[in-house]
Structure formats: C-alpha cells, structure tokens
C-alpha positions as CSV (number, residue, x, y, z in Angstrom):
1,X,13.9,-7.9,-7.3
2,X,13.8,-7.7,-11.1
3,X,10.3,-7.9,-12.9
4,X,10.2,-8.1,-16.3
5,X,6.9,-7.6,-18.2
6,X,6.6,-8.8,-22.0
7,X,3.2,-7.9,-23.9
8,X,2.2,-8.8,-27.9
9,X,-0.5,-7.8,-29.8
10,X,-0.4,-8.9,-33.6
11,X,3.1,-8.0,-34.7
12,X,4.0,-5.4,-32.1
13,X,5.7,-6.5,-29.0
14,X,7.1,-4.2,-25.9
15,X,9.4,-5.6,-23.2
16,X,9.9,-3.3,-20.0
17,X,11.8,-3.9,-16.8
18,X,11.8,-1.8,-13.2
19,X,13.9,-3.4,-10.5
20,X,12.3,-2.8,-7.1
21,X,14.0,-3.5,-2.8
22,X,11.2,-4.6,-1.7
23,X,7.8,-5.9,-2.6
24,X,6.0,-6.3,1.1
25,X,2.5,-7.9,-0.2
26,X,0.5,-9.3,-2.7
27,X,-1.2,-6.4,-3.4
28,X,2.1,-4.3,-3.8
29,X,2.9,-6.9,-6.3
30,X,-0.6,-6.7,-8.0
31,X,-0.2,-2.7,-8.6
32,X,2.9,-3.2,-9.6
33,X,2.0,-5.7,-12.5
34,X,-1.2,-3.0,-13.5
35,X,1.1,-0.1,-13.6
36,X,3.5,-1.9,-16.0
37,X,0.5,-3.6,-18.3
38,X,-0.7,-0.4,-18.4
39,X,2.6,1.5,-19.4
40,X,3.3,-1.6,-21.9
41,X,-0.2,-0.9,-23.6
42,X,0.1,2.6,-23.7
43,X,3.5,1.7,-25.3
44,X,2.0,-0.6,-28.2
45,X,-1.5,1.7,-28.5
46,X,-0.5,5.2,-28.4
47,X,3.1,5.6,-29.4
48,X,3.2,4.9,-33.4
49,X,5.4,7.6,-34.3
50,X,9.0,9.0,-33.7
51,X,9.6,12.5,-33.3
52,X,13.1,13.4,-34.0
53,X,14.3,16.4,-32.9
54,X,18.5,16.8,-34.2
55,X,20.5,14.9,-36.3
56,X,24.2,15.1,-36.2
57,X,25.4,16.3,-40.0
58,X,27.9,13.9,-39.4
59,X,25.3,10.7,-38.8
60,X,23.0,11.9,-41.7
61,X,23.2,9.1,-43.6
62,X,22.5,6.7,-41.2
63,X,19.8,8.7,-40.1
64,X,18.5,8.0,-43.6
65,X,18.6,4.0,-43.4
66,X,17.1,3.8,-40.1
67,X,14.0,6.6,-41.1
68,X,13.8,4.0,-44.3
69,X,14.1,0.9,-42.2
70,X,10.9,1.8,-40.5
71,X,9.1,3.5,-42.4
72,X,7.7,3.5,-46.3
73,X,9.7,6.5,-47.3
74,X,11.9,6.4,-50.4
75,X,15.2,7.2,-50.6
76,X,14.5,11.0,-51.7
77,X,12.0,11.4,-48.9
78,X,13.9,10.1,-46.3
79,X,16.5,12.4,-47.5
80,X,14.5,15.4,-47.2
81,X,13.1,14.7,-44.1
82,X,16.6,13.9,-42.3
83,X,17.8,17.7,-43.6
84,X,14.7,19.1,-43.2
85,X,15.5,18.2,-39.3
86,X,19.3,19.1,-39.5
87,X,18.4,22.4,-40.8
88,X,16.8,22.7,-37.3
89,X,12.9,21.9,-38.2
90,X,11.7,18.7,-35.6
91,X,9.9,16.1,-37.5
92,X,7.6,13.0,-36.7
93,X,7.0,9.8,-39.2
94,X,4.8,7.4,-38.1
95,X,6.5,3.8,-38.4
96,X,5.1,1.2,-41.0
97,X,2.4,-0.9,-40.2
98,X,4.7,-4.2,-40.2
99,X,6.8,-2.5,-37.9
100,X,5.3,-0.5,-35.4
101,X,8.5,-1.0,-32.9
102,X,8.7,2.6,-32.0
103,X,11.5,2.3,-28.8
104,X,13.6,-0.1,-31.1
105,X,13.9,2.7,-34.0
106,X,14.2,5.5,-31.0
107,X,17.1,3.5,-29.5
108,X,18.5,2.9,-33.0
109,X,18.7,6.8,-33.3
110,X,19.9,7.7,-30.1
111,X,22.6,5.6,-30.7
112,X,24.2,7.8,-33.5
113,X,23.8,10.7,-31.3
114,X,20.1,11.9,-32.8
115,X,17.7,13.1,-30.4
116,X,14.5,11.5,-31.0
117,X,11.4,10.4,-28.5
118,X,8.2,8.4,-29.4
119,X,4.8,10.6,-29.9
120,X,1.3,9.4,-30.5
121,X,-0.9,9.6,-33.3
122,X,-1.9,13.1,-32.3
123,X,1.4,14.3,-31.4
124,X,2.4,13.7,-34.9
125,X,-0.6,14.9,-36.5
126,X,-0.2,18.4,-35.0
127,X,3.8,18.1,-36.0
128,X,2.3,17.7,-39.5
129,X,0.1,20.3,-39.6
130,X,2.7,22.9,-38.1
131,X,4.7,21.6,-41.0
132,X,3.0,22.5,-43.6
C-alpha cells in the first residue's frame, strides 16, 4: 500500500510518500498519518535552509543558477559562495521567502553531483557564525 501525504501552508508545499505491506487496523493507519503530518510540518517549519557541502568544479556554474534561483543573491555572491564551497568550506543559504521549497533546490543540486542536505534556521545560523 502506497500513502501519499500532501501539506500547504501559504506558498510552501511538501509532498512525501512511504509504501507500507501491511496496514492491520485503524489505528496502525492513524499513526501512520501523525508520523507523516508530523515529518511534512517539520519539513515546511524547520528546514528553510540548504547546506551544501561539495560542488563538483566541473558543475560550478550551474551550481550558481540554482543558489540564484532560490535565493536573493546576486550574481557575484552566488559566485563567491559556490567557490567558497569548492575550495572545501561547507556553506548554508537560507532560501527566499517566495520560495521556501528546500527538498526541490536540494534535489536540484544533487542532481549535478553536489552534496547538499536541508538545515534549519539554527543549523544555518551556527554555519554563519563559524563562517565568519
């Protein structure tokens, strides 16, 4: 059994799926439903930043476009920030208000061979501060 569980808020929307063999009562089905509201919430809350971790010199520049895609930076900035992380420093941006689709831009830079995961507010406050 596939459950698929779609929340908004505002502008911000998350989608997540979990397959599952069996379900054997209501009540399994009930927890299952809180767990993934729960995860889904968390999802469009917490997680308003990226943290990415390598860049590939080879996929710099579209590195670049997707860090200016969803975020406010300029074309210098962005710039900076991708070598900043090829030259082997992690680095978080929080995405732009309008946005706010963290696991879109994530999935957008794990498919040019980036590493990148989502962090929270405070994840990429302390990322700032270590940064400076």
């Amino acid at each position: 059994m596939k459950i698929t569980l779609s929340m908004e808020d505002g502008d911000r929307s998350f989608e997540t799926e979990h397959l599952f063999n069996t379900i054997s009562s209501e009540d399994d089905l009930y927890k299952i439903i809180k767990r993934l509201t729960a995860e889904a919430w968390t999802n469009l809350t917490e997680n308003r930043g990226v943290l990415l971790l390598v860049v590939p010199r080879s996929k710099w520049i579209a590195a670049i476009k997707i860090v200016r895609n969803h975020t406010d930076m300029g074309l210098k900035e962005a710039k900076d920030f991708v070598e900043r992380v090829i030259n082997g420093v992690p680095s978080a941006f929080l995405v732009n208000l309008k946005d706010r689709d963290v696991i879109t831009c994530v999935k957008q830079l794990t498919q040019i061979d980036c590493k990148a995961v989502p962090c929270t507010k405070d994840e990429y406050d302390v990322c700032e501060l270590m940064g400076s």
